[in-house]
N, CA, C and O of each residue as an XYZ file, in Angstrom:
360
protein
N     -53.905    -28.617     67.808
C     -53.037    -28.285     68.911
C     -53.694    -27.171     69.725
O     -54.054    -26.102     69.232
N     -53.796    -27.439     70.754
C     -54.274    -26.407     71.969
C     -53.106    -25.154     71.944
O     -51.889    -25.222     71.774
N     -54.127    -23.816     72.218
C     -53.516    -22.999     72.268
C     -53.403    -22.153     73.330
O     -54.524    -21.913     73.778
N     -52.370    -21.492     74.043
C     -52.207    -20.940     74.960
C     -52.000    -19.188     75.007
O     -50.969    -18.637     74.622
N     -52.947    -18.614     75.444
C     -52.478    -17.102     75.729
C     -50.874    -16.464     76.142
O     -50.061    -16.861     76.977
N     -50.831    -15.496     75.325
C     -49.053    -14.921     75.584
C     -49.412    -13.303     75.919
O     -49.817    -12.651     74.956
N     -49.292    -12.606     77.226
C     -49.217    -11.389     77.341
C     -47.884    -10.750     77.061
O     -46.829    -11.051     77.619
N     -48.014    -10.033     76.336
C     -47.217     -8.953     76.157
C     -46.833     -7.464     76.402
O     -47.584     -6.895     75.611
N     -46.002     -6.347     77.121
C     -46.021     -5.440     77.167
C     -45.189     -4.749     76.282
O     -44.234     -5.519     76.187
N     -44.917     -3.661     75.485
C     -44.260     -3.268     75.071
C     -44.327     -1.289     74.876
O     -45.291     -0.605     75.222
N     -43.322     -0.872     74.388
C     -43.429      0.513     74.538
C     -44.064      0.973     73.384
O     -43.785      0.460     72.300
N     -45.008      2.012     73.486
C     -46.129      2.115     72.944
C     -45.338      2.220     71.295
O     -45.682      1.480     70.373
N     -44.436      3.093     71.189
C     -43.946      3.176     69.928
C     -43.232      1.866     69.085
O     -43.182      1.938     67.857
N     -42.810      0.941     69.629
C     -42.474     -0.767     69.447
C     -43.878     -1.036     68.837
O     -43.853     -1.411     67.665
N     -44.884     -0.932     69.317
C     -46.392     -1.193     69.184
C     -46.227     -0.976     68.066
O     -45.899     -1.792     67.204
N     -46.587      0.981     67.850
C     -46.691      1.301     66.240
C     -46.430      0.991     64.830
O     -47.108      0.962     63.803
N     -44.590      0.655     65.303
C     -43.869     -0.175     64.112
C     -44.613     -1.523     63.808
O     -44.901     -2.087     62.753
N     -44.817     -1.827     65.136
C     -45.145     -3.731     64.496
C     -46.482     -3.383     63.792
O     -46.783     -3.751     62.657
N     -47.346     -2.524     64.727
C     -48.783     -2.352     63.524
C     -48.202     -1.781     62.236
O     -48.563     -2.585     61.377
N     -47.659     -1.045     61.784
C     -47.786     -0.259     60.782
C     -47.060     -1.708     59.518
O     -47.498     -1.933     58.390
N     -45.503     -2.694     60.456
C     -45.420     -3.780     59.623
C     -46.349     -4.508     59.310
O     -46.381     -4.770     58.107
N     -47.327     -5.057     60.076
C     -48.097     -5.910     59.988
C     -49.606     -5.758     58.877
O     -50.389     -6.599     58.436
N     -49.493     -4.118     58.717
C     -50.335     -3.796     58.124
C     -50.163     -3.801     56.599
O     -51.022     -3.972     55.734
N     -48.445     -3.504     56.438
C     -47.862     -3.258     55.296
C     -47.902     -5.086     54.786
O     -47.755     -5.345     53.591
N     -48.057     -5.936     55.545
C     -48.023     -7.184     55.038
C     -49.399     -7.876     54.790
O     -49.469     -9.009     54.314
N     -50.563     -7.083     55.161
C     -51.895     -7.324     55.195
C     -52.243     -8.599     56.235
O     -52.874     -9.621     55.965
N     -51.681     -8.241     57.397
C     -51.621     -9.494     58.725
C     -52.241     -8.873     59.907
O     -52.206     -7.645     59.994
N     -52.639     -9.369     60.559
C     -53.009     -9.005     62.164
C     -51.640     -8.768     62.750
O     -50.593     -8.777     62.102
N     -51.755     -8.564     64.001
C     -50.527     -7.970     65.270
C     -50.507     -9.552     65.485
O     -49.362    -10.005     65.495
N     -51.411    -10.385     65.640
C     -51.184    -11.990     66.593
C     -50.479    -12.441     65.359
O     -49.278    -12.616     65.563
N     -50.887    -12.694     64.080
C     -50.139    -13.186     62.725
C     -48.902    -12.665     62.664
O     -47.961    -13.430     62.453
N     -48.657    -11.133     62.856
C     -47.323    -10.891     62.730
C     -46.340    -11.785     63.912
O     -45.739    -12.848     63.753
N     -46.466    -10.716     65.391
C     -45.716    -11.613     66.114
C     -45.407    -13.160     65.973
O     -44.284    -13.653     66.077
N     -46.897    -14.031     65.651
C     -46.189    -15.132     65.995
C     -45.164    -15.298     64.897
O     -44.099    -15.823     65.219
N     -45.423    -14.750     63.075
C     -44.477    -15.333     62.414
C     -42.721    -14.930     63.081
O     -41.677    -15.565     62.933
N     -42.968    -13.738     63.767
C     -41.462    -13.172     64.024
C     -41.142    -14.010     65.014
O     -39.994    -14.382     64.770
N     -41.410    -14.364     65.706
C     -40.982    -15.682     66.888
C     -40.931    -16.796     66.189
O     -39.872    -17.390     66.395
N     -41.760    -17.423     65.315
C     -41.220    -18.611     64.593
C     -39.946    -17.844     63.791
O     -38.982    -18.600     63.911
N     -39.658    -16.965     63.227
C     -38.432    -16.760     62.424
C     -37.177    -16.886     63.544
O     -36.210    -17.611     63.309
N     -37.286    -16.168     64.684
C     -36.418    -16.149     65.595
C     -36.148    -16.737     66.267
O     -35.164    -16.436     66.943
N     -36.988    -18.186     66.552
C     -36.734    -19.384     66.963
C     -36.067    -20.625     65.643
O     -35.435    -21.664     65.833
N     -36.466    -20.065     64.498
C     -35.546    -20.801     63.317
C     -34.400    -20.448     63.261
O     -33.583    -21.109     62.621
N     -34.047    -19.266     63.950
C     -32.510    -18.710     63.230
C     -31.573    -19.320     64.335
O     -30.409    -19.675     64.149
N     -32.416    -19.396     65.759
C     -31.500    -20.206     66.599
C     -31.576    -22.222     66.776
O     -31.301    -23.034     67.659
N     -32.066    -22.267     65.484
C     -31.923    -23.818     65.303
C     -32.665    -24.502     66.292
O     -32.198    -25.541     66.756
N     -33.855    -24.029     66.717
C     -34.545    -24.841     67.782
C     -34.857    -25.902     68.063
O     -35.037    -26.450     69.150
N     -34.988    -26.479     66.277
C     -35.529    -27.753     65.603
C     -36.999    -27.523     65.479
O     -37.594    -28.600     65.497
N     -37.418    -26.979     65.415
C     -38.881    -26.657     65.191
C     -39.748    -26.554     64.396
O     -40.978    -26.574     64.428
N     -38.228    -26.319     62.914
C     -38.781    -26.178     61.820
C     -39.722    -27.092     61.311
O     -40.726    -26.641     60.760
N     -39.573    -28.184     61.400
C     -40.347    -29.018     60.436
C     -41.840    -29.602     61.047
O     -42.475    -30.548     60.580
N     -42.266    -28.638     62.400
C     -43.626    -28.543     62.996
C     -43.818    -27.160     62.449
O     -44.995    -27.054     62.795
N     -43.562    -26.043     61.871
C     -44.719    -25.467     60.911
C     -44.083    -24.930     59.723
O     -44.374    -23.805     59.319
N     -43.070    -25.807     59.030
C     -42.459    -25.732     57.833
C     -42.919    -24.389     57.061
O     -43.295    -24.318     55.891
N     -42.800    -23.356     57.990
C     -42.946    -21.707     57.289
C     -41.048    -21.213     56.753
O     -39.910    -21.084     57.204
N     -41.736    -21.124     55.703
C     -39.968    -20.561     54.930
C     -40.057    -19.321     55.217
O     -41.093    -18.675     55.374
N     -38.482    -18.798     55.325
C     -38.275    -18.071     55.767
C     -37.855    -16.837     54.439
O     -36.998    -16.969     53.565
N     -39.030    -15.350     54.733
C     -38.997    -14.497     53.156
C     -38.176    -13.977     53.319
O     -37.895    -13.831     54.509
N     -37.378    -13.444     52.447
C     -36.625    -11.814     52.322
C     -37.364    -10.330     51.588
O     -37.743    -10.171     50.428
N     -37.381     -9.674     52.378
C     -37.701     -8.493     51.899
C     -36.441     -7.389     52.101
O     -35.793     -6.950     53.051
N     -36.469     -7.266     51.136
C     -35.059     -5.699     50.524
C     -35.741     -4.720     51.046
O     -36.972     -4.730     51.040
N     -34.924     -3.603     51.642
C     -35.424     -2.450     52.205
C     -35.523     -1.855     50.592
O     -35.047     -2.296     49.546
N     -36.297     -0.746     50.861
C     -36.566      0.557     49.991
C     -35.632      1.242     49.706
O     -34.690      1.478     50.462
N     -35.796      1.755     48.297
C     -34.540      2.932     48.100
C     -33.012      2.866     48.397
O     -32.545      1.747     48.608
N     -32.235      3.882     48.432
C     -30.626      3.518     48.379
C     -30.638      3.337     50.235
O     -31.588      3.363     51.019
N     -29.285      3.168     50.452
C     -28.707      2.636     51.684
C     -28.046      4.129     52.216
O     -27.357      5.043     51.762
N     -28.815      3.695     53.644
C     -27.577      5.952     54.015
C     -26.857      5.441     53.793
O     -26.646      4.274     53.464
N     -25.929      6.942     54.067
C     -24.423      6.979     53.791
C     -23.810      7.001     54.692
O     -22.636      6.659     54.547
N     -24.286      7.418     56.100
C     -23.691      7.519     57.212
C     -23.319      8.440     57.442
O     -23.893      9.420     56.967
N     -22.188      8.612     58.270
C     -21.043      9.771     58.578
C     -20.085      9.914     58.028
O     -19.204     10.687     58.404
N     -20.010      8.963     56.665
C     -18.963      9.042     55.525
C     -18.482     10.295     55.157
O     -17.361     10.797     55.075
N     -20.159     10.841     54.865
C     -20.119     12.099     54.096
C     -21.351     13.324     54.644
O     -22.420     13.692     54.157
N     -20.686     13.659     55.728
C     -21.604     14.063     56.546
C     -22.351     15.529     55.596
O     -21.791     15.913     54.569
N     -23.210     15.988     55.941
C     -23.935     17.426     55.090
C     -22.937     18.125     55.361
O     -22.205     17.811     56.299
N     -22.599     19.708     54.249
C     -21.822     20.163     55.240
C     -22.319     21.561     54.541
O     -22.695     21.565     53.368
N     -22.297     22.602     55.246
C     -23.402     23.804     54.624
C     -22.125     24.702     53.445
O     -20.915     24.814     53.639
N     -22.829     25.150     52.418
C     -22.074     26.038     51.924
C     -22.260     27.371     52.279
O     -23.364     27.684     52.725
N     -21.367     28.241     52.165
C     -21.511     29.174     52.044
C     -22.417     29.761     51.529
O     -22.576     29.732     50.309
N     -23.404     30.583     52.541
C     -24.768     31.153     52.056
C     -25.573     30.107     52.400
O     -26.666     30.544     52.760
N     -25.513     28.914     52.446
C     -26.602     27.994     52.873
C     -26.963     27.400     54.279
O     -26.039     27.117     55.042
N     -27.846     27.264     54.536
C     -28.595     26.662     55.277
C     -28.033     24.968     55.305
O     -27.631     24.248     54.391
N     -28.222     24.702     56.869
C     -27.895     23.066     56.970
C     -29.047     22.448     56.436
O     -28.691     21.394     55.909
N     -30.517     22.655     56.310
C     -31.539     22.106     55.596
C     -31.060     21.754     54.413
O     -30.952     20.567     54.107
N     -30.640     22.952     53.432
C     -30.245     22.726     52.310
C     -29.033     22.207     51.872
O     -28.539     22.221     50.744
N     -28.577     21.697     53.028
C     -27.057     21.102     52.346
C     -27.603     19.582     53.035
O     -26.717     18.740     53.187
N     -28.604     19.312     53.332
C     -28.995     17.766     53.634
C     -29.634     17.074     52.690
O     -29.712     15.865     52.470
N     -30.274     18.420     51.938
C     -31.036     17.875     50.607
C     -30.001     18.155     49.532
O     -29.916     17.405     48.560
N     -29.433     18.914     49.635
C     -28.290     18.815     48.516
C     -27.358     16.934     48.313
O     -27.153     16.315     47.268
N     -27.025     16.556     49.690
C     -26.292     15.584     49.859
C     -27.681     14.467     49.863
O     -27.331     13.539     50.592
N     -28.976     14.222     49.386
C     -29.884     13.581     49.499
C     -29.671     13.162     47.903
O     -29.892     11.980     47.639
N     -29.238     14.087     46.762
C     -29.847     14.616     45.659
C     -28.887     13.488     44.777
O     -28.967     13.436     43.549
């Protein structure tokens, strides 16, 4: 299949993330993007799937899940807001 050039612009820090993913997956920037456009053209049912029958992975984030604003830091007495962020980290 013939292939066609895709320019892209993006903000330099968008850039970083996708390198730093792409790196964490041992892929190029062209390998990454295209798999994320085939994923995002699978999720909207394009029919496409079964021209490059790539399954679709899961990867679990790292470590626990924030907490949000549930339980926001809140300083004690005598302390520092640093230390009441790592206190509520702990």
């Amino acid at each position: 299949m013939a292939r066609v050039k895709l320019t892209l612009e993006v903000e330099p820090e968008l850039r970083r993330r996708i390198k730093l993913s792409a790196t964490a997956r041992d892929e190029s920037l062209r390998e990454w993007v295209h798999r994320a456009i085939l994923r995002e053209l699978e999720a909207e049912g394009s029919g496409d799937d079964e021209t490059y029958g790539e399954e679709q992975e899961y990867y679990p984030s790292r470590g626990g899940k924030p907490r949000g604003s549930e339980h926001p830091p809140r300083p004690r007495s005598g302390r520092t807001v640093a230390d009441a962020v790592i206190e509520d980290r702990r």
